[in-house]
N, C-alpha and C positions, 0 to 999 in steps of 0.2 A: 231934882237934878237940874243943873242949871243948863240954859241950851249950848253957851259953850262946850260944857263938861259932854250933852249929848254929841255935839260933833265932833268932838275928838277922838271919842269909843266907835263913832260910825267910820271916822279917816280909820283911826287903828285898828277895828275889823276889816276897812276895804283893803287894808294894805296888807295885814296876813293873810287875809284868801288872795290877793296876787301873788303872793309870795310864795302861797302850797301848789299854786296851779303849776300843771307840768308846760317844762322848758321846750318840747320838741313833738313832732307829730310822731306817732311811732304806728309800726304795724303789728299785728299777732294772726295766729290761726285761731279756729275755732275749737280745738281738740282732735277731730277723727283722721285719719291719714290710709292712703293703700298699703295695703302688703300686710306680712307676719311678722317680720323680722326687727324686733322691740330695738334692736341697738342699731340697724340701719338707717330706722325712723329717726330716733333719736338725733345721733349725727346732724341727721338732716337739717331737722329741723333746727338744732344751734346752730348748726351752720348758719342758716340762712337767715335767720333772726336771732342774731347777736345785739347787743347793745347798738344804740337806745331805742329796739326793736324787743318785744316780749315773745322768747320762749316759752313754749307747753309742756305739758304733760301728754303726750301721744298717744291717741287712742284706736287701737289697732281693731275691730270689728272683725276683720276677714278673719281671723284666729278662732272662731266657733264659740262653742256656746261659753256665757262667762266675762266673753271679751264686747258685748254691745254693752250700749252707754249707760239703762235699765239696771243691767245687773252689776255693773262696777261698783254704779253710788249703793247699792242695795248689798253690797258686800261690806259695805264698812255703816251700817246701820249699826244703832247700839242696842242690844238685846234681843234682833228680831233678825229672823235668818228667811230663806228665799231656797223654793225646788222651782223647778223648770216641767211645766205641765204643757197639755198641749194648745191651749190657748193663751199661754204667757205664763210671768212670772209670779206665784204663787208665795204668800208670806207662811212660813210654818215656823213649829215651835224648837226647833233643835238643825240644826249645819247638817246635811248631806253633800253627798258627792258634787251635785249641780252649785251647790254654795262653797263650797271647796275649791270650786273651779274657777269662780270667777275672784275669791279674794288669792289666788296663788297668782293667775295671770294679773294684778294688781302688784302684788309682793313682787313679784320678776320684772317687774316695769321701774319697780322704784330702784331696785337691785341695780339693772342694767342705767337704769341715769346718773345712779352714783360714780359706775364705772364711768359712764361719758366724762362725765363734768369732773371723774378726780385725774383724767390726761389731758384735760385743757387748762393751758398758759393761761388764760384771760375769760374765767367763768362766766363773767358779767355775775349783775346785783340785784335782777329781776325776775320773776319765773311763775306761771301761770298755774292753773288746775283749772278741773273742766268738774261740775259734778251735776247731776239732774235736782231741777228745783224742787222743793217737796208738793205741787201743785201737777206739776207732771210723774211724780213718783208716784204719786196717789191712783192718778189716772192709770198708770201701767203697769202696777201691782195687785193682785187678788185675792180676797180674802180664803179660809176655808169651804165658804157656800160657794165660791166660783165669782163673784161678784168683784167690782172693783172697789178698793180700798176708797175711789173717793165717793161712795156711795153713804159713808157712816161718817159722820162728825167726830166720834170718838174716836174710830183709825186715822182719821185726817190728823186730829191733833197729836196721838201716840207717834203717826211716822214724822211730821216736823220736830217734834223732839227727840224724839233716835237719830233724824237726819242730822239736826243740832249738835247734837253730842256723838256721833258717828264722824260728823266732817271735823270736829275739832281734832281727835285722835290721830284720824286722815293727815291733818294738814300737819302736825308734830312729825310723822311719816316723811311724809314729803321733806319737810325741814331739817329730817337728820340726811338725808340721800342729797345734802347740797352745803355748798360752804358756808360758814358761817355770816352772818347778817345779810343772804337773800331776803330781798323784800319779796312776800309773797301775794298774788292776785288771784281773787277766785270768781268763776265764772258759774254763775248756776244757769244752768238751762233751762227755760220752760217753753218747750215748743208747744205745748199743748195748751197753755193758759187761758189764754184767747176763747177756746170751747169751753173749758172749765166755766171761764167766767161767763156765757153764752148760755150754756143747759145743752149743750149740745154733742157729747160725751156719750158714745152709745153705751149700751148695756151690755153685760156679757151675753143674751140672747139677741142682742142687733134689733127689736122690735123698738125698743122706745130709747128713751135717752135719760142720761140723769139729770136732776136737779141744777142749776146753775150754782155754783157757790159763789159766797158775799164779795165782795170784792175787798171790804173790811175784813173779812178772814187771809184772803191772799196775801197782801204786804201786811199783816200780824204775822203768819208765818214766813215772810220773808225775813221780818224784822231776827226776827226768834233764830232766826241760822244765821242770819248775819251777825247779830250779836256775838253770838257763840264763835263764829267764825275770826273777830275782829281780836276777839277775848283769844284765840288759838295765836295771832301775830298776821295775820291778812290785811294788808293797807289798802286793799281794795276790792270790794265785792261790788259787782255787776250781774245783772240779770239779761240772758237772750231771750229774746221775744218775738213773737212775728208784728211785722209791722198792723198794727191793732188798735184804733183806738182804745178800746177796751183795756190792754193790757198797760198800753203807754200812761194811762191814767190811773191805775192802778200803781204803777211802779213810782208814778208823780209822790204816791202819797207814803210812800213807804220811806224805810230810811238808807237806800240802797246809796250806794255811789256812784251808779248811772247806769246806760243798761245798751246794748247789743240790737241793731236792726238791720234788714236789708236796707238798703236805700231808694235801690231802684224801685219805680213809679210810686213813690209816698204822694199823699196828698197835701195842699197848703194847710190843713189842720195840724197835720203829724210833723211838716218840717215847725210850722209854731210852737208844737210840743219841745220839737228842739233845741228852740231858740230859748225858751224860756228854762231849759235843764240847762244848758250851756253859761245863762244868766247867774243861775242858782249854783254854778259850780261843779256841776258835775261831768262827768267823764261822758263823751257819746262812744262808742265803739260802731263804726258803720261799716256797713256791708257793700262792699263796690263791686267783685267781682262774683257774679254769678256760675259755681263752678261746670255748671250745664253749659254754656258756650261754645261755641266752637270757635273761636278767634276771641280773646282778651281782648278789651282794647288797650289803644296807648294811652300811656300814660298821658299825656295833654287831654284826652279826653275823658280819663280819671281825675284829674284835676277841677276842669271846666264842672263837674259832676257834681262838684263839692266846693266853690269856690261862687259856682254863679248863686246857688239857693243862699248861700253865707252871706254876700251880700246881696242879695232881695229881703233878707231878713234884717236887713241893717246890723248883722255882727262885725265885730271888729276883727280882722283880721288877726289882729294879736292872739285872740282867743282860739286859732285854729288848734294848735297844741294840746286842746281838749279833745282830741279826736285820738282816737285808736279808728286805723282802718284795718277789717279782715274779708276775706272771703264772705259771700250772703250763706254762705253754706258749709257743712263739710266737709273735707275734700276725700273722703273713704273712696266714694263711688268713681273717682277722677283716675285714670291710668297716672301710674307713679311720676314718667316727667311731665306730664299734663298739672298736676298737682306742686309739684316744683316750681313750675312756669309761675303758677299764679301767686305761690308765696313772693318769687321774684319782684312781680310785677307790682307788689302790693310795697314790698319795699322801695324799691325805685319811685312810685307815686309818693309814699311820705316823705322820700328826699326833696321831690320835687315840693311839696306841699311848704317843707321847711322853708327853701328859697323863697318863695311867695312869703312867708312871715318874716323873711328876714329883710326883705325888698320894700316890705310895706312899712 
């Protein structure tokens, strides 16, 4: 190839990836919310992240057993079902009552957004899911002996490919409970990865801890859901993380579309990490407001937060648009207007965010 012919292919790849990168800063939550009440959530939350802000899928917790994060994703598993014992959630071979429970509070979730979203004028074209990564599903699920599923290579692998082919299903769900050509985004969580990939994952007797798993296993099965996920109609799959080297490098190698962090006190290692995903195209979701707080801040200082590390890192400001900002956290444990508050604020800061990109 002649080097002409080379730079032309490199202009017209650098000009479709400008071309895919998103136009605006937007906000989303992370999934979990206060209260029981599936349609008041709901409301809520389109209300307050309407276009060109990302609506969720609401994840209600206070609703008992069934409704945490654990047994949602583990109700739409393919072939492998889930009791409720007393030190977690247990894999068995056939749906009882505890697995009944948590895919019906799912089924009523999807029910009730259809109704949301078929009385809104102006559905918007975007809309999120939240489901547990299969690296933290392994760790919070247990086998028959009592042990945790990520103790065996061969459950490891059996629940990424249930998880694989369980969220494809899922996300078909989700896409009939909304108008036609929603773009859908999904969110795997792995709060636990970090230990995973550390060896530091206790046992079900708390004496010792288990093995560290490869870190070449993790983004495999990340890959392995996202696939499958991308193959179901998901323009975007993201992984939550704790801010980790570990996991930030991990996720580097995977084929993810970008991944979920707190922000607050990252080190100059981890904002590099970002600099170089941001280079690469990929989506940052970050985590501004801490929902443990007691005074949000303002937004000029939500801004300052995420505007002064961009440039120390010599990014371009145009680039800010790759950012999704959420809460560092849940907002379950948050009293319901406290929890309101901070979606607010989160939108107001990516308004604010926008002007700065359009000023520069």
């Amino acid at each position: 190839m002649s080097t002409t012919a080379a730079t032309d292919v490199t202009v017209g790849s650098d000009a479709a990836a400008a071309e895919a990168r998103p136009s605006q800063v937007s906000a989303t939550g992370l999934g979990s919310w206060p209260g029981t009440d599936p349609a008041e959530a709901a409301r809520i939350i389109r209300g307050e992240l309407g276009e060109p802000n990302l609506p969720h899928l609401v994840e209600l917790p206070d609703r008992g057993v069934g409704a945490d994060p654990v047994a949602r994703t583990a109700g739409f598993l393919a072939e492998l079902f889930i009791d409720l014992q007393p030190h977690g959630w247990r894999l068995v071979n056939r749906p009882g009552q505890d697995h009944r429970r948590a895919v019906s509070a799912l089924r009523t979730d999807l029910n009730v957004l259809a109704d949301v979203v078929g009385a809104e004028d102006r559905p918007g074209n975007h809309f999120k899911v939240q489901l547990r990564g299969p690296m933290s599903l392994a760790a919070n699920l247990y086998l028959h002996n009592g042990e945790r599923a990520l103790i065996d290579a061969g459950a490891r692998r059996d629940l990424a490919q249930s998880l694989a082919d369980g969220a494809a299903g899922h996300l078909a769900q989700v896409r009939a409970s909304l108008p036609a050509g929603t773009e859908l985004v999904v969110q795997l969580d792995e709060p636990e990865v970090d230990a995973v990939l550390a060896g530091s994952i206790p046992t079900a007797s708390g004496y010792r801890t288990l093995r560290s798993v490869a870190a070449s296993e993790v983004f495999s099965a990340w890959d392995l859901v996202a696939s499958a996920l991308r193959d179901a109609g998901a323009v975007e799959v993201v992984a939550q993380l704790p801010a980790a080297d570990s996991a930030l490098d991990a996720v580097a190698s995977s084929s993810l579309d970008g991944f979920a962090i707190p922000v607050g006190g990252l080190k100059a290692r981890q904002w590099e990490t970002i600099a170089a995903a941001v280079e690469a195209d990929r989506r940052i979701w970050a985590g501004l407001i801490d929902p443990a707080v007691e005074r949000i801040p303002q937004v000029t200082a939500l801004v300052e937060s995420v505007v002064r590390p961009w440039r120390q890192l010599g990014l371009p400001l145009k680039r800010l648009p790759q950012l999704r900002i959420t809460p560092s956290a849940g907002l379950a444990g948050s009293a319901p207007e406290a929890a309101r508050s901070v979606v607010k604020r989160l939108t107001q800061t990516a308004d604010a965010l926008n002007q700065v990109v359009a000023e520069a």
